[in-house]
N, C-alpha and C positions, 0 to 999 in steps of 0.2 A: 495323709494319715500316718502316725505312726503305729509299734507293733506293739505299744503299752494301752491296756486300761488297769490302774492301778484297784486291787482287790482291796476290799475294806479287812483291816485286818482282824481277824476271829476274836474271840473272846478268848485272853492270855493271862494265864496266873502271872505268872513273874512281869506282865507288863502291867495287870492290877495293883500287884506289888511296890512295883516301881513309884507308880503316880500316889498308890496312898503313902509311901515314904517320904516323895516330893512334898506332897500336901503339909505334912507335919511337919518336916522342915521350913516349909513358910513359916509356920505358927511362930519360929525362932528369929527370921529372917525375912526380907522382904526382895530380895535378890537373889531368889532361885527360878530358875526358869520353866519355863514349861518341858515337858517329857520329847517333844517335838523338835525342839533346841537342842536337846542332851542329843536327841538320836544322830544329827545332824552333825555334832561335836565329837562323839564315837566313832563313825563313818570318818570324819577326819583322819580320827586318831591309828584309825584303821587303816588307812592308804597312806598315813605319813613315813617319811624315810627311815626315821628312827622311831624305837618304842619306846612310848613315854609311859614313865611309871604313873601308879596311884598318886602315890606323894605329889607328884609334880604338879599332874592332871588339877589334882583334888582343890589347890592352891589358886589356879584358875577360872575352874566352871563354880567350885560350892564354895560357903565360908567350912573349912575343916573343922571349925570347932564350932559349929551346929549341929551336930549331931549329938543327939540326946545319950548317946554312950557308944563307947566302943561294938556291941553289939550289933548298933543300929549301921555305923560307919561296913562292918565285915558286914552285916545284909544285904547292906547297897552295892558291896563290889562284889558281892556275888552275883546279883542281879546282873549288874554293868557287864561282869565277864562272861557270863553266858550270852550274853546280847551280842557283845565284842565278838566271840567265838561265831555266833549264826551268820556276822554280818560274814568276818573274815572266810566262813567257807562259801557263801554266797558269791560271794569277790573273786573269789578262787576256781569258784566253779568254772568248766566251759559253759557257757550260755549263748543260742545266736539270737533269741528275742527276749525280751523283756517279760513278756509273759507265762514264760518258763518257770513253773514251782522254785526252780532252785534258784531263780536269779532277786537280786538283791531288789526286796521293796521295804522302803524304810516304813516308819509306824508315823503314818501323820492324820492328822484331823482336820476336816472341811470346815475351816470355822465362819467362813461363810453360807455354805450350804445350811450350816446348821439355823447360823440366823436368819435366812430366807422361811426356812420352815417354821418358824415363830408367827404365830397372830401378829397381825399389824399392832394389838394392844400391849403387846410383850415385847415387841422392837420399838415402839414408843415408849414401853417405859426403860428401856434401856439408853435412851438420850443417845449423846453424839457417840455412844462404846458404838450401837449397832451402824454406824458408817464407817468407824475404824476399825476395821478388822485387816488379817495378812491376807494376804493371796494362797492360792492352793501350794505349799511345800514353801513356803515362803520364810517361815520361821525355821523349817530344818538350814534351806541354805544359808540364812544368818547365823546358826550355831554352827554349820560345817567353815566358814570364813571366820567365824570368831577363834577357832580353832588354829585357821591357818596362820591369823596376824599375831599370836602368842608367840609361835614359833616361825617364825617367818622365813629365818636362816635353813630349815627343813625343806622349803618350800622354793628356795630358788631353783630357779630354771638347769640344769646340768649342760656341760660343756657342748653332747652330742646333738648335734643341731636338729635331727628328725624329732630325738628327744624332747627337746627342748622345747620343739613347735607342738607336740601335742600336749606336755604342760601347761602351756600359755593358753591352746585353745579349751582345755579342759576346765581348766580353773575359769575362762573368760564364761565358759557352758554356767559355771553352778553361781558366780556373782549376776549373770544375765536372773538368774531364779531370785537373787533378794529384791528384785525390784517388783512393784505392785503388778499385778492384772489389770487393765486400764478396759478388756471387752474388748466385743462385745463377748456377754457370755451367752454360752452356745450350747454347754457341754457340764453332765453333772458326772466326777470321777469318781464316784464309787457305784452310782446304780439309775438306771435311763428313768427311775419312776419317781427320783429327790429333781427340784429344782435348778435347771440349770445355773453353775455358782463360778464355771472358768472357761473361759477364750481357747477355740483351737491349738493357738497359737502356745498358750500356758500349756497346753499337755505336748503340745512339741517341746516345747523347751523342759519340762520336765521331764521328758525321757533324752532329749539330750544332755540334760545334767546328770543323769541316772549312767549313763555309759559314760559320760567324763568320770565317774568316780571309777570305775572298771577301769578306763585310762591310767588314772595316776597312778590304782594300787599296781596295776601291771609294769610301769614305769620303774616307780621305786621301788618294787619287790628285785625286777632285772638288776637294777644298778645296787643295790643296799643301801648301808647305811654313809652318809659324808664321812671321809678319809681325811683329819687334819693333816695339811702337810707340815712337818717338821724337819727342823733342820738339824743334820747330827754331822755330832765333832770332828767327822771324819772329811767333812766336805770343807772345814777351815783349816790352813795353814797355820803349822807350829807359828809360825813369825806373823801371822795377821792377828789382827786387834781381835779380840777374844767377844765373843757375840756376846755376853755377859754384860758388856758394858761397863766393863770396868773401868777400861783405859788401858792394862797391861797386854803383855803380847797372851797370844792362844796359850804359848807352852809355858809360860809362868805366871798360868790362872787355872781357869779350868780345864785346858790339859794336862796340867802339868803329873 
């Protein structure tokens, strides 16, 4: 057993907020994701080496210019940054189990549970949707990896080899989460009295991808941001070929 049962999350203005903003940006677009995705994407954004701005972000997860005006664009990232901020002190937190108010539980929906609890006549008339649904947290870890392959150069492994191995087993924890629930199901995550909708197995590996994300933010928070190395003038010879590329010597180019 692990020491997570994940709490359904309360009823949240700003996470109302959030979905009915998503919602409206469909109306424009057909390529916004669900709120489950986004969380999953922030959570990245949150333990990645570098901070990556709005602008950058924005380019990636939404179309920027779906948004019905400037107003609606500053609502959203006020929303996103107060999310950013909960997750970030959540991450931050000491926490030794999961079940800890202060430790980090992302905002996801049972979208299986949910269709189990449908009449057989409301999953029939849902056609083949109600057999294709995600697995429990299965859409967050596809938005937390859509995050990482954007920036990928953020995400490589660092030189210090302990480092590095818990990188590699971190990221291996939350890609193990994109893949489906295959059962049996045994276990309903939000409340013992909903239908069993995931496999033991799926709430182990969601709480080990749950502390993989504590991994990495602790990881790259220790080391910082990637340090380009650069090469300065100082370390070429007056009389060597000038890094420039010119052709002439260092001291009758650019050192000169």
């Amino acid at each position: 057993m692990t020491d997570i049962t994940p709490a359904p999350t309360p009823p949240d203005a700003d996470l109302t907020a959030m979905e009915d903003l998503l919602d409206d940006l469909r109306t424009r677009s057909e390529e916004v994701p669900q709120w489950e995705f986004c969380e999953g994407f922030l959570a990245a954004l949150v333990c990645c080496r570098r901070a990556i701005g709005a602008d950058e972000f924005l380019e990636v997860l939404l179309d920027p210019e779906g948004f019905a005006d400037d107003a609606q664009r500053e609502a959203f990232l006020a929303l996103w940054q107060r999310r950013h901020d909960a997750v970030h002190a959540a991450l931050a937190a000491d926490v030794q189990e999961l079940s800890d108010e202060a430790a980090y539980h992302p905002d996801l929906v049972d979208v299986r549970g949910a269709v189990l609890a449908l009449s057989e006549a409301e999953r029939a008339a849902m056609g083949e949707d109600a057999q294709e649904v995600p697995a429990f947290a299965q859409v967050w870890a596809l938005g937390f990896m859509y995050a990482v392959e954007n920036w990928p150069q953020e995400w490589v492994a660092p030189r210090d080899k302990e480092a590095a191995r818990a990188v590699e087993a971190a990221m291996a924890a939350i890609v193990a989460l994109t893949e489906d629930d295959p059962g049996p199901w045994e276990l309903a995550p939000f409340s013992d009295d909903d239908a069993p909708s995931m496999s033991q197995a799926r709430m182990d590996a969601f709480a080990l991808a749950i502390w993989a994300v504590y991994d990495l933010f602790d990881v790259w928070r220790s080391l910082g941001p990637r340090v380009e190395t650069v090469r300065k003038d100082s370390d070429v010879g007056r009389n060597d070929a000038c890094p420039c590329g010119s052709g002439k010597k260092h001291k009758k180019c650019c050192g000169a």
